[in-house]
N, C-alpha and C positions, 0 to 999 in steps of 0.2 A: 432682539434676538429672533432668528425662524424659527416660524412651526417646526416641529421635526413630527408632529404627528403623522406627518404625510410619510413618513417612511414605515409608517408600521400599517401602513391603507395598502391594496391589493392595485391601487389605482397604477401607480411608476413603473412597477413591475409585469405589466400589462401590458402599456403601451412601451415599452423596452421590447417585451418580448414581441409586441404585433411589429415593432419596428423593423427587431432581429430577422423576424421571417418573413417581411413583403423584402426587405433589404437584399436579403440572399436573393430570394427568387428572383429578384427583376438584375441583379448583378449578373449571377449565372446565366439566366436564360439569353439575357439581351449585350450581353457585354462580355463577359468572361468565354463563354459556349464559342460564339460568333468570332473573337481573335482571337485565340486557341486555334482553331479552324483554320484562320488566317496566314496565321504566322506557323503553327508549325505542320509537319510534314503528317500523312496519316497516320502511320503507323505510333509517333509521338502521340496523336491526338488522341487515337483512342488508348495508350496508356493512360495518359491524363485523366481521359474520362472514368475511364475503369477506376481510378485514384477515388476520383472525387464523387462521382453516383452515390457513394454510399454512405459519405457525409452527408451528403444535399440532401436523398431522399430521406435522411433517418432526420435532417432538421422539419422538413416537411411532413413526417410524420409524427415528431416528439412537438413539433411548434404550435399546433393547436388544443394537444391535451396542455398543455402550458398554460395557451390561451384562457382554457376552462377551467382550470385550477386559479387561475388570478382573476376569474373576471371580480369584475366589483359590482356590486350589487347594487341597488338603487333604493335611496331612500326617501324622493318625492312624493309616492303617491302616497294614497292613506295605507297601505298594507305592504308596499315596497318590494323591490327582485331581491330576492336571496344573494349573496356573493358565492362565485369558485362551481363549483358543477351542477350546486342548485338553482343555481340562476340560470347557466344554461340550460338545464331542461324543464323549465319553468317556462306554463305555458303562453305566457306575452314573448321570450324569446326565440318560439320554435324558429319560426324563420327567421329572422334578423341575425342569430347567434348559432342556432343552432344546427341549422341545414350548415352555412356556408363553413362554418369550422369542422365539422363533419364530413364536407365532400373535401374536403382540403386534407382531412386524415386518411379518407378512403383510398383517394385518388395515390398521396403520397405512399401509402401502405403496399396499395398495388402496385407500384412503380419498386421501391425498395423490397416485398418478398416476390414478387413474377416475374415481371417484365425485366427486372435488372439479370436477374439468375438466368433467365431464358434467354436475354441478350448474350452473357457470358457465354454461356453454354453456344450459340448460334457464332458465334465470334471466334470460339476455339475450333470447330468445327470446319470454319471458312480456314483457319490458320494451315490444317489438315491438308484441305482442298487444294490448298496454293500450291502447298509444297507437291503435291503431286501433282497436278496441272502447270505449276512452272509460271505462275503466274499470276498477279497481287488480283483480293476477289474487285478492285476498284480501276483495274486497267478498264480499257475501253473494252468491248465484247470482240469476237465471239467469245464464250466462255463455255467451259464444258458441262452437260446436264445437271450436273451433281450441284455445281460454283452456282450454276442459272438457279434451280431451288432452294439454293442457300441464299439466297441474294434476295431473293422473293420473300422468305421469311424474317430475314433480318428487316427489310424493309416494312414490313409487316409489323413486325415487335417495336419499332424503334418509333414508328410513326405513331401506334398505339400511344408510346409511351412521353410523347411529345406531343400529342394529345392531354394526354392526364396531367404533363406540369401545365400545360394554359390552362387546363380548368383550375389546377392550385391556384394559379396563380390570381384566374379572372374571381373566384372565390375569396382569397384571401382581399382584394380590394373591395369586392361587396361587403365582405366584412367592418371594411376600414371606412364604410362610409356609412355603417351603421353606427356604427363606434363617435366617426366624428361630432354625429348630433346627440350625442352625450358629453361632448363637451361644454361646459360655461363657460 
């Protein structure tokens, strides 16, 4: 008969859940984002988007406190890591566990309360614009002063914010290869 002790350990549920969130990020970012894009047309893409931002970034921000509520703690050495938030801020983990799950919440946090509302808000804005310029804000130029500084700051907010998932993203693999030499 199996152990089944293993399902009452913090271990399964850990690497479930680091699975869960490298799985989304590298789906979305590298795969989903990119045909989406492809295949459909702008105006679809950014409904889509607008859909989905706020799943992705709230997995990106709930998937490391996850992370820190399961970690498992360590019982090699003579005094051994605590499990679950005490281990991560316990001082052998600072960096290993605790930086990279940390910028991975920062990053995601700022991305899902700022930079998404700001996008929104810069998006409704250009919608505005169109209608009274006669003209989609992703035609080719000239564009009118108003479309031109809206376009600068979208580009602005958006690059910010596609910045902050590759850092989730380069974070949460730092994480996964600290993780993996805890493996046996």
């Amino acid at each position: 008969m199996a152990d089944r002790s293993i399902f009452f350990s913090l271990a399964p549920y850990h690497i479930l859940s680091y699975g869960t969130l490298l799985g989304t990020q590298v789906f979305h970012t590298f795969i989903n984002s990119v045909t989406s894009f492809r295949v459909l047309g702008r105006p679809q893409f950014a409904i889509l988007q607008r859909e989905l931002f706020p799943v992705y970034f709230g997995i990106q921000t709930a998937g490391p406190v996850v992370l820190a509520l399961t970690y498992p703690g360590s019982k090699s050495s003579l005094f051994g890591i605590p499990s679950s938030f005490a281990g991560v801020f316990h001082e052998s983990s600072r960096w290993s566990v605790l930086v990279p799950l940390g910028t991975v919440f920062a990053a995601g946090l700022l991305n899902l309360a700022y930079l998404l509302p700001e996008t929104n808000k810069i998006t409704a804005l250009r919608r505005q614009q169109e209608k009274k310029d006669g003209k989609a804000s992703y035609d080719p130029p000239p564009h009118s002063k108003e479309m031109t500084a809206l376009n600068k700051q979208f580009g602005k907010i958006h690059g910010i914010s596609s910045l902050a998932n590759l850092i989730t993203l380069l974070a949460t693999v730092v994480y996964g290869i600290h993780l993996s030499t805890r493996l046996e």
